[in-house]
N, C-alpha and C positions, 0 to 999 in steps of 0.2 A: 504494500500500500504506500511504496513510497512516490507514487505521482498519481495521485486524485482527480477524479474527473472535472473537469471546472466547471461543467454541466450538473454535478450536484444539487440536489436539494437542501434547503436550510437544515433542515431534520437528519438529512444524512452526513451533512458538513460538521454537526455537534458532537453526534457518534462518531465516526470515522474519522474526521479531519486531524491530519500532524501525526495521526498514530504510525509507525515504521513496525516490522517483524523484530520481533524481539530474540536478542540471540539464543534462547533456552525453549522458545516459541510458546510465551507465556500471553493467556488470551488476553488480557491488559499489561499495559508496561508495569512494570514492579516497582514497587519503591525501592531505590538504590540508598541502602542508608550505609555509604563508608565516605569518606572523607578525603580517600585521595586513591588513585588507577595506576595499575599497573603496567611497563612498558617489558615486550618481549626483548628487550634487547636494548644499549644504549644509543641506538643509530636510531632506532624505531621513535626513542624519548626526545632526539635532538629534531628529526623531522612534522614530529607533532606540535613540538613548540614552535618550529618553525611556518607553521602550517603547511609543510607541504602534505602529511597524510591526515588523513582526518583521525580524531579519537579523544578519550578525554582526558584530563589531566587531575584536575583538582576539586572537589565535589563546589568551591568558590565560583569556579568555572563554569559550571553547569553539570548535569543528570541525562541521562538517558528519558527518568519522567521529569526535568524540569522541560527538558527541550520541546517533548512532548505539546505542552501547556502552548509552551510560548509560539509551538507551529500552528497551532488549533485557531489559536486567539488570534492570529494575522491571518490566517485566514477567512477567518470570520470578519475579519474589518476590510480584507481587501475584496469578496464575492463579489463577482459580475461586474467589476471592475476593470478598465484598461488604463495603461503606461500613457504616455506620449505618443510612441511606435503604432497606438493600437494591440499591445499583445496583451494577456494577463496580468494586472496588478501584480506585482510579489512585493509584500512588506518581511519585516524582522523585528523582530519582537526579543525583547530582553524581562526577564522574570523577575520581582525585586520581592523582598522580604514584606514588604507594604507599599500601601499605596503613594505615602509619605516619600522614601527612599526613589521610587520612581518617578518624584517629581525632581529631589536632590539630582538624580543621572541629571535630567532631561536640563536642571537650571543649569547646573554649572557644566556639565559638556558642553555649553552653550553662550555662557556669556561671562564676560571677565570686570574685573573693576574697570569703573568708569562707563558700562552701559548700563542699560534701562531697561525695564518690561513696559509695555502699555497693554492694561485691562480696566475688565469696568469693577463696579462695585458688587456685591454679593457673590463671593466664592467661599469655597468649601473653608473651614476655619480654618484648620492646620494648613491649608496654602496661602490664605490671607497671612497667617500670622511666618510663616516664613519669608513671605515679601516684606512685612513690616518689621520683622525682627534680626532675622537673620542674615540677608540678603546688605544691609546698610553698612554691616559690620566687614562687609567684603567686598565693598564700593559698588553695589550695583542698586542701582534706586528704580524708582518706579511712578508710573504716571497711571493716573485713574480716570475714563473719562466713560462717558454715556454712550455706549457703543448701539443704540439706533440711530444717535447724530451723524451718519456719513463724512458730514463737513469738518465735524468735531474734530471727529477720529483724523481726516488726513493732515485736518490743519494742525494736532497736537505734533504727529510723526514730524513734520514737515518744520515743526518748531522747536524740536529737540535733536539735531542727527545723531544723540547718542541711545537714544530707542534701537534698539536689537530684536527685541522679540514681540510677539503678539501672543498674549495667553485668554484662551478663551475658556468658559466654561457653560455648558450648554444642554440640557435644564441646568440652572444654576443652584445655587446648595446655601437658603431652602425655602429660598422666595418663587422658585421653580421662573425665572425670569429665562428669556429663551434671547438670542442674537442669531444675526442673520449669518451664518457658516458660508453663504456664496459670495456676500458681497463685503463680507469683512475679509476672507481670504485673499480677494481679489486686491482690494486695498494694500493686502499686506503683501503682497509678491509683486504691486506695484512699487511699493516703499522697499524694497530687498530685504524685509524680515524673514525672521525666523519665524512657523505659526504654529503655533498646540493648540490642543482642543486638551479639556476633561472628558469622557464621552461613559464617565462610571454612569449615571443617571441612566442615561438611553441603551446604552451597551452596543455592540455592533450589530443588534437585531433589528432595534430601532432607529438607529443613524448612525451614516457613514462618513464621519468628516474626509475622509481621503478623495472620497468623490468631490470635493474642491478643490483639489490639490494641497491639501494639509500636510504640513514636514513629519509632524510628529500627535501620535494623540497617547494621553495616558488613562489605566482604567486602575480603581482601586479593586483588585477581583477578589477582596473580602467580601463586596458586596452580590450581587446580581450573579456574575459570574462563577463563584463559587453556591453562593443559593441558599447554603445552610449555617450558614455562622460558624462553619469549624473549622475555619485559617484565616491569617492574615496575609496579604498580598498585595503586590501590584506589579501592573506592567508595563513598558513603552516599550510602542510600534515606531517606527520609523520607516518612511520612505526610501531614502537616499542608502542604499544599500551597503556602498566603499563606509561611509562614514558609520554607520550604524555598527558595522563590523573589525572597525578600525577604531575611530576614536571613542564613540558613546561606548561602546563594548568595554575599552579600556578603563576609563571613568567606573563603568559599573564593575569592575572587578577591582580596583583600589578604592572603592570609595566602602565596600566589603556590605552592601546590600544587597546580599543575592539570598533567594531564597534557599530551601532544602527541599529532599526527596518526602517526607510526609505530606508539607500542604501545596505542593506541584502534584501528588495522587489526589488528596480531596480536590484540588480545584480540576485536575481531569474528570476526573467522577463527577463536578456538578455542572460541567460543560456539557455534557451529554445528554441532559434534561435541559436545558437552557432556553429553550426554543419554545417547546411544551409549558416549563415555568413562565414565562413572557407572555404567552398569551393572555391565561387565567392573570396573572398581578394586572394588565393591562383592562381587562374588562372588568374584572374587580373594583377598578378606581376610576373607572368612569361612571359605575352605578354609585360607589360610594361618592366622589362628587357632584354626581345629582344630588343625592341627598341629602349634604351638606350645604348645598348652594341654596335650597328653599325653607333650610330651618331658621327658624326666628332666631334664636342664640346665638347664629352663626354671622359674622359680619362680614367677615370674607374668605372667598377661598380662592386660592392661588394651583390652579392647575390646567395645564397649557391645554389637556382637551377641551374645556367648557368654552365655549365662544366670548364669555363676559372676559375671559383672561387677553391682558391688553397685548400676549404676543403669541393668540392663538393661530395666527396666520403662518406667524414665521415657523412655529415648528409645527402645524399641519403641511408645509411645503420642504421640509427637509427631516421628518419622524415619518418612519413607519405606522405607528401607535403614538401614544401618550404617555407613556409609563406606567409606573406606579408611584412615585412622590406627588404631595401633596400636601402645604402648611395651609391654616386655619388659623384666624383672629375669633373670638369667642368676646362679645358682648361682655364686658367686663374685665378686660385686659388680665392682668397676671392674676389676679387669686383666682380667676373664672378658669383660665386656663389650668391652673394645678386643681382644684377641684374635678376638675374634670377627669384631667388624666389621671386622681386617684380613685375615679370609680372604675375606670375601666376594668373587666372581669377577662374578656378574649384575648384583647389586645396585650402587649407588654410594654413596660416600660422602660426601654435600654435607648442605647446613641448606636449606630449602624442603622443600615439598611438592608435592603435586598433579600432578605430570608424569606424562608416560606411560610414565618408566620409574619403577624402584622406588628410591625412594632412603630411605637410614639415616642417621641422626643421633645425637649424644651431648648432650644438652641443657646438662646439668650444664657442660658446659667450650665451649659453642658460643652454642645460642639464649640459654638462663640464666645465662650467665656473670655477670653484671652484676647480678643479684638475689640480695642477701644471702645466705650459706648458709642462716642459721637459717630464713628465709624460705621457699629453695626447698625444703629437707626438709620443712619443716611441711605443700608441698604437694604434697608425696609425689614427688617431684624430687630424686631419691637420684644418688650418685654412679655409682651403674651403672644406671641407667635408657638404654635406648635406643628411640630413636624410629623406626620403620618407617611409609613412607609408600608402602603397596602400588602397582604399578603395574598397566599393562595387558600384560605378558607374559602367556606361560602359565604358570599356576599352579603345573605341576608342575615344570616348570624352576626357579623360585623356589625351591618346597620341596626341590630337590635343591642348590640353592646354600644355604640356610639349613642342610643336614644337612650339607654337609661343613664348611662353617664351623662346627658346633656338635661334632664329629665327636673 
């Protein structure tokens, strides 16, 4: 199975896709749990390092099942895809111990003191707060603007030359705020940046930033990806093949966030339902956003299916579906909201997402705690915001937990 039909079906792509025959001809890839590979010989060790034969060297380096993961996963983001040429998309994908780590590759493989990132407002916490924290300490700063401004956006690039990158994130995390991935990429490879997507939210089922020509996208595959809450992970795709293999590859093996042979087997295994998962969380959070959109308690809900959400165009024209996230304002700002989420019975109350049960969050005092107030209000991360990350129950069970907690 090691060339794939590119006529594939999605369903067949989750199963099959990246798998290789395994040398003991074992019907899934195995966990490889050692630490470092054996060479038949010192000639064999010198040409491996050198890459002239293929093989592996150091479990830092990669698995047999981490490689697995990372074939699967680019291929799911490059399907039905073409190059330049017109041939087959092929991406490369690297496997990081979280989803954090895979943003560390992707920043600093990327950019040096004295450049910039341009993004907008509401991202994922732990990213926000490494542009705000971390990032300053290593000269690289950062520009914030409203990326539906068109004008905005070129005129900020256009006003700083030391802008490098373009980071986007799309549903955004967790005002579910959508940007437009064709015409900001286009922006952005007119200006010669570098362009990321987050694409954890949507996953490669739901959207495919490479179909705009995107450099680079990263996914947190604790979430969605993996499906059950039992690893932590992340990973980045990359385009550009030489570099991906050359320099971010090197980045990710000194910078030592690679993951292991355990949660490269869990997230194989929850790749293979990923497809069938997706469905259900997507129809699941359309009925429960209806349902929340008409209740009195509920003062707003934030989710790109419902037409009232102010950028339900943009990701009906570049989503498959809608996902499954969705935050809620509750009539009565913060003690409404924790009351709330302490009656819930079905639901739970953890920070993640993407499992197969339903879980709720307070961002403001959990994911965001760590990002200035004035900051997270400006990006609509109020004190009663709650985050809902639909699962695969049934629907109406949910909506009957959600009404007696609202009750």
């Amino acid at each position: 199975m090691n060339h794939p039909n590119e006529e594939w079906g999605l369903d067949t792509l989750c199963v099959h896709g990246g798998h290789k025959t395994e040398s003991n001809r074992a019907h899934l890839t195995p966990i490889y749990a050692t630490s470092t590979y054996v060479f038949e010989n010192t000639e064999q060790g010198v040409d491996v390092f050198q890459g002239k034969e293929e093989g592996y060297i150091y479990g830092r380096f990669g698995s047999p099942t981490i490689e697995e993961a990372e074939r699967k996963i680019a291929m799911l983001e490059a399907r039905g895809l073409k190059d330049a040429s017109g041939n087959p998309l092929e991406l490369y994908a690297l496997l990081h111990a979280s989803g954090m780590a895979a943003v560390t590759t992707l920043l600093l493989a990327n950019l040096k003191s004295g450049d910039k990132i341009i993004t907008h407002p509401s991202l994922y916490g732990g990213t926000q707060e490494m542009i705000d924290k971390i990032l300053p300490g290593l000269g690289i700063g950062h520009v914030i603007v409203d990326m539906h401004d068109e004008q905005a956006v070129r005129n900020a690039i256009q006003a700083d030359p030391a802008i490098r990158m373009m980071y986007l994130e799309t549903p955004a995390n967790p005002t579910l705020q959508c940007v437009d991935l064709k015409k900001l990429t286009a922006i952005g490879r007119e200006m010669n940046l570098v362009i990321c997507a987050d694409n954890t939210f949507a996953t490669p089922l739901l959207q495919q930033p490479f179909a705009y020509d995107m450099d680079f996208v990263i996914h947190s595959t604790t979430k969605f990806l993996n499906g059950h809450g039992t690893a932590v992970g992340g990973i980045l795709i990359g385009r550009d093949l030489q570099r991906m293999q050359g320099d971010v590859r090197k980045f990710h093996r000194l910078l030592g966030g690679n993951s292991n042979g355990f949660d490269a087997f869990l997230l194989c295994n929850g790749l293979r339902t990923l497809s069938l998962r997706m469905d259900k969380h997507c129809s699941n959070a359309m009925t429960v956003a209806g349902f929340f959109e008409t209740h009195p308690k509920v003062a707003r809900v934030n989710f790109p299916g419902l037409a009232s959400h102010p950028h339900h165009n943009i990701a009906a024209a570049q989503m498959q579906q809608f996902g499954s996230l969705m935050s809620i304002e509750l009539h009565g700002g913060f003690d409404a909201a924790v009351a709330f989420m302490n009656r819930l019975h079905i639901c739970t109350n953890a920070v993640s997402l993407g499992t197969c049960d339903t879980l709720v969050s307070h961002p403001a005092s959990t994911t965001h705690v760590g990002v200035p107030k004035e900051h997270r209000l400006a990006s609509g991360i109020t004190d009663g915001l709650i985050r809902i990350s639909i699962g695969i129950e049934d629907a109406q069970d949910l909506i009957r937990d959600f009404q007696q907690a609202l009750a």
